[in-house]
N, C-alpha and C positions, 0 to 999 in steps of 0.2 A: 320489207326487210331493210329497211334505210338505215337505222341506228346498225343493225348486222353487219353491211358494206361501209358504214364508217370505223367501226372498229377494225378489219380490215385494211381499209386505211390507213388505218393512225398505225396499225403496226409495220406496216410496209413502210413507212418513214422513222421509223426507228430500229433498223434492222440491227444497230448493234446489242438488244436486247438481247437476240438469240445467236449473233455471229462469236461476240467474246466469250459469254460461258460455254459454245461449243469446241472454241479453239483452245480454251482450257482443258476442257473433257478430251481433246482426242492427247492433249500432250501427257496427263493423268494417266490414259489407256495406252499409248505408246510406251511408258516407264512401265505401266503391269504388263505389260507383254513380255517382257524380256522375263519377268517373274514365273510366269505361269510357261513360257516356250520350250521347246523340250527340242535337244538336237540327236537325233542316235547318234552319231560320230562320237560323240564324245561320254566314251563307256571305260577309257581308259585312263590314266594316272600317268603326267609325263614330268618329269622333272627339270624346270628351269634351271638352268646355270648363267653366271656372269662371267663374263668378258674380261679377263686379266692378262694384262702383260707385265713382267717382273725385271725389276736391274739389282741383279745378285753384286754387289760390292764383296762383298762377303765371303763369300765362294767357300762356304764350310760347309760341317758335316752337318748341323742345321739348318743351313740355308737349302741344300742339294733336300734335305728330308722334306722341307715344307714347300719346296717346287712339287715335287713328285706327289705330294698331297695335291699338290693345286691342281697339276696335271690329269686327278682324275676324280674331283668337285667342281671344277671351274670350268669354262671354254678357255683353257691357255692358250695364250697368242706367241708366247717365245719372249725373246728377249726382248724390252721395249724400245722403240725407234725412238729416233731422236724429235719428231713432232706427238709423241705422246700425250704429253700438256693438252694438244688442241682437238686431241680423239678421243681424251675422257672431257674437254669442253662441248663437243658437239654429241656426247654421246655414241660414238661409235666404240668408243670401250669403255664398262662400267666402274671399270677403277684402275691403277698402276700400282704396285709397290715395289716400294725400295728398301733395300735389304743394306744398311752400310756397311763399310769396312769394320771389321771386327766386334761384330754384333752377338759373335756366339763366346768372345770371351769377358764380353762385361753384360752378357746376359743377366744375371743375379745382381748386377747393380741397379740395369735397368738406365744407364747409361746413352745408350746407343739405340734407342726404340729404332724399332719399324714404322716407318711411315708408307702413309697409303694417300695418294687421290685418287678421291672419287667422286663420282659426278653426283652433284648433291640433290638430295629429295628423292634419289631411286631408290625401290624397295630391293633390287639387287645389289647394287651397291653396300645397304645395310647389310644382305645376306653375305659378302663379301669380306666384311669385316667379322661378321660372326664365325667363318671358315676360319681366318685365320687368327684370331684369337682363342678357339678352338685348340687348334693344332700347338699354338704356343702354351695354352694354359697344361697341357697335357704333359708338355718337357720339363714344363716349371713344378709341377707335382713328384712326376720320378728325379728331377734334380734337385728338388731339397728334399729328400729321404735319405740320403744318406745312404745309400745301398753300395756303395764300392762299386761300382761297373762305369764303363767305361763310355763316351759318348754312343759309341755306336751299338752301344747294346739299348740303352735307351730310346732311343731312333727306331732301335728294330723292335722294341715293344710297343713303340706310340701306331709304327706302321701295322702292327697285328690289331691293336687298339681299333685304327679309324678303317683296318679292309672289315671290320664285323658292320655291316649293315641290315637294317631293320625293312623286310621285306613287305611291301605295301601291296594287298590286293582289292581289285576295285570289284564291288559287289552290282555288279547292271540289275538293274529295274526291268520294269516291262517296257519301260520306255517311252510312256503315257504318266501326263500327268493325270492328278485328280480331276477328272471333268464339272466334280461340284465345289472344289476348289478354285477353280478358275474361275466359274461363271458366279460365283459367291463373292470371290474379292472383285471381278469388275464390275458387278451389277451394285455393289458395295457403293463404289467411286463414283456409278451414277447417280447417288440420292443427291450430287452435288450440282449438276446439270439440271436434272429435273426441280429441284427448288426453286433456283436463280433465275432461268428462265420462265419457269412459269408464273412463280410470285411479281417477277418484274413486267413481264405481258399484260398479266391480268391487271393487277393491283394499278399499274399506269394507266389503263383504261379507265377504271374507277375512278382514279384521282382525275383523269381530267371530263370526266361526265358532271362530276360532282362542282366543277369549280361553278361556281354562281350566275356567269351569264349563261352557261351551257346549260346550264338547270331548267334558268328563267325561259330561254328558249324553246325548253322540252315540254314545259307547263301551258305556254302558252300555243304549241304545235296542235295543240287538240289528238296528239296521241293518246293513247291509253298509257298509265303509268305500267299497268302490270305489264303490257305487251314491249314496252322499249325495254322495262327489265328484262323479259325473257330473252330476247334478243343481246342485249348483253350478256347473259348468263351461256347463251348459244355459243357467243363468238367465245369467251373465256373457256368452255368445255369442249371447244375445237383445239384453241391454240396450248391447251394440255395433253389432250388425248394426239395432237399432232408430236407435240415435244416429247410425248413420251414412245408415239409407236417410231419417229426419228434414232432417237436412243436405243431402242430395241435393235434397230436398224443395222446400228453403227455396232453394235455388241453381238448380232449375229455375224455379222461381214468378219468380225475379227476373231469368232471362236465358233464358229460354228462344225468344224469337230467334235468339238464337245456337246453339240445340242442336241447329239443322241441320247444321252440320259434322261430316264424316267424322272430325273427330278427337276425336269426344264420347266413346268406347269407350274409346281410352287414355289420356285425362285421367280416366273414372271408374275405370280398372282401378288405376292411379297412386296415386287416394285412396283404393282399397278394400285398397291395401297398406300405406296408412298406417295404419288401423283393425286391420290385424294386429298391425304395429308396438305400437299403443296397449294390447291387450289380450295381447300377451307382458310389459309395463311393467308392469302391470295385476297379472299375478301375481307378476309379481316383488316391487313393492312392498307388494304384499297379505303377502308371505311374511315380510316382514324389518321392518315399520315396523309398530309396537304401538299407537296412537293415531288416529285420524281426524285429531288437529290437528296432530301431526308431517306427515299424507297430506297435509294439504290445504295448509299452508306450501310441502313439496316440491313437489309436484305443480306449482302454480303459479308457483313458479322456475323450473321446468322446462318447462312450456309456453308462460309468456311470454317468459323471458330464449332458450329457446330459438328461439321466432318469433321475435326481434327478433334472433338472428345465425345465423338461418339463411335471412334473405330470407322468412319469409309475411308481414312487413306492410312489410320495407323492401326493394326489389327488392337482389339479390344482386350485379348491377353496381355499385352506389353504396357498398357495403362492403370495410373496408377487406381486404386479401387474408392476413393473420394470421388477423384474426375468421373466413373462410371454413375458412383454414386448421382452427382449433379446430371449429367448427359441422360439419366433417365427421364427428364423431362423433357429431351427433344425427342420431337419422332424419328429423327436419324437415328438415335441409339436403339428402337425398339429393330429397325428396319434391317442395321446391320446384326443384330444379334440374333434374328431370325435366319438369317444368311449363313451364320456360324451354328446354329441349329441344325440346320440342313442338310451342311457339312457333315457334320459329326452323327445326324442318322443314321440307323443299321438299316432303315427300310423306308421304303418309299409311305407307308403308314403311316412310319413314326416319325418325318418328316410333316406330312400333314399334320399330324398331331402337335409339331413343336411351334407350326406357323399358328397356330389356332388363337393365341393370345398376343403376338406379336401384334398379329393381322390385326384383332380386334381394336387394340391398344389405339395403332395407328390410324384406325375407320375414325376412333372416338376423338384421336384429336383432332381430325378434319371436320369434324361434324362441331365438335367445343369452338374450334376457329371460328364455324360459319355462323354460331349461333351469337359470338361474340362480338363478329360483324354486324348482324341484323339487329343486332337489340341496338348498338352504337350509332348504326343508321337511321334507326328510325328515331332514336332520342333526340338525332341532330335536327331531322325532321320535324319533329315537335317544338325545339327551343326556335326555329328560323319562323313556323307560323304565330309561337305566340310572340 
């Protein structure tokens, strides 16, 4: 088993094969967690408010109306102090307004705005301004109608106006997510781990068995050709089967609440067809690309640009239907689409029923890679003896 413990080897010295696409894979599965995580606490509806404090110049019958609005939309802080300025700078209050001197009798001019700071970029802050824009656009409607009444009737109509609020009630769940939801979109995200890592393992083994003096060496060892292949084929169907039950690993560690479901069997049989997939790719690229840095450019095109149109990290609904179109020719697209199959079965049946062409799909294209491999191998075989 010598060619067996050199492959071993050669992998233990390029450990960043399997350290960077794992350290990708858990920061992918750290962003789905918060997706799929469920808190019971939070079964209720609370309503934020911003932080205002107000300098009434003004001191009218509209200014006193639109505090006592603020006073019960807003957190009002009262009258603003005199380092205001540096507490909507630092964020300790999300806006000021200034109300100036006689702002309610050149109202309709539009003279005398209201001014506001607010601390820029907060989403409170906008809400802020939305409040009281609100409350002014409301006086600025019953004061040009021309209705004959008098300020303080319109005030007491805007105030009946904004006490009507629209009662919000929060509908609780069970309180559990979908368990084939979860384990569908992270088993999803790993078509992208198992790819990278195993095409890059294998396929670098291959390339450097193949380089010419390694060959000539192997030729002239008086091994058996067939037995050094086997032995290769050994180490590459370790270091898949290892990357994939790894995966498994790290996906059971982090949902395994969920792996009560009767549909755990063919969501893993689903990903154990994508790792065929990956390790027919594996020798096909091993056979035809003479460099590790050509591998790893490829490869990498291929497992990200293919996860991102084939739905593992952008669900498949939200794409446009050309991109699906093209992505049926990777096996990421059959893989996640069996995953959203799954999903959306009424029964654990008809879940097998939906993987039965997926699965196939994917068997065939690992079997077309290896056959793609072999025939490219051994042509090269033939042009180097004639």
């Amino acid at each position: 088993m010598t060619v067996f413990k050199t492959c071993l080897r050669i992998l233990r010295a390029i450990p960043g094969v399997f350290l960077l696409p794992f350290a990708v894979f858990m920061g992918i599965l750290a962003l789905l967690s918060f997706q799929y995580s469920y808190n019971p606490e939070q079964t209720s509806l609370t309503f934020t408010k911003a932080t205002i404090c107000v300098i009434d110049e003004d001191e009218s019958a509209l200014s006193q109306g639109l505090i006592e609005y603020l006073e019960k939309t807003t957190d009002y802080q009262g009258i603003c102090e005199a380092d205001y300025s540096d507490k909507v700078f630092y964020n300790f209050l999300d806006g000021a307004l200034i109300i100036p001197k006689g702002y309610q009798e050149n109202f309709n001019s539009n003279r005398l705005p209201v001014s506001a700071l607010v601390y820029p970029g907060s989403t409170l802050s906008v809400m802020l301004e939305e409040t009281v824009s609100s409350y002014l656009e409301g006086y600025r409607i019953y004061n040009k109608a021309d209705l004959n009444v008098s300020n303080l009737q319109i005030l007491e109509w805007i105030k009946a106006d904004t006490d009507n609020t629209t009662k919000v009630e929060v509908l609780a769940g069970s309180g559990a997510a979908d368990p084939r939801e979860a384990l569908a979109g992270m088993f999803s995200a790993s078509t992208y781990v198992i790819i990278i890592t195993v095409v890059s393992a294998i396929a670098t083994l291959l390339i450097i068995f193949n380089q010419t003096q390694v060959k000539v060496r192997a030729d002239v060892s008086g091994c058996n050709t067939v037995w050094v292949n086997t032995q290769k084929l050994l180490a590459g169907l370790l270091v898949g089967f290892a990357t994939w039950l790894v995966c498994m690993a790290i996906l059971y560690v982090l949902l395994h609440d969920y792996y009560a479901t009767a549909y755990v069997p063919v969501i893993l049989l689903n990903s154990f067809a994508m790792l065929l997939s990956s390790l027919g790719l594996a020798f096909m690229l091993g056979s035809i690309i003479k460099t590790p840095i050509v591998l790893n450019a490829f490869i990498n095109i291929f497992a990200l640009g293919g996860g991102f149109l084939s739905g593992s990290f952008v669900p498949q609904q939200f794409l446009d239907p050309i991109i699906l179109l093209i992505a049926r020719f990777l096996p990421q697209y059959w893989n996640v689409a069996a995953n959203d199959a799954i999903v959306s079965a009424n029964s654990v049946g008809a879940a097998w029923k939906a993987l039965s062409i997926p699965l196939c799909v994917q068997i065939l294209f690992g079997v077309v890679f290896a056959l793609a491999g072999f025939v490219i191998s051994r042509q090269k075989r033939r042009a180097q003896l004639v």
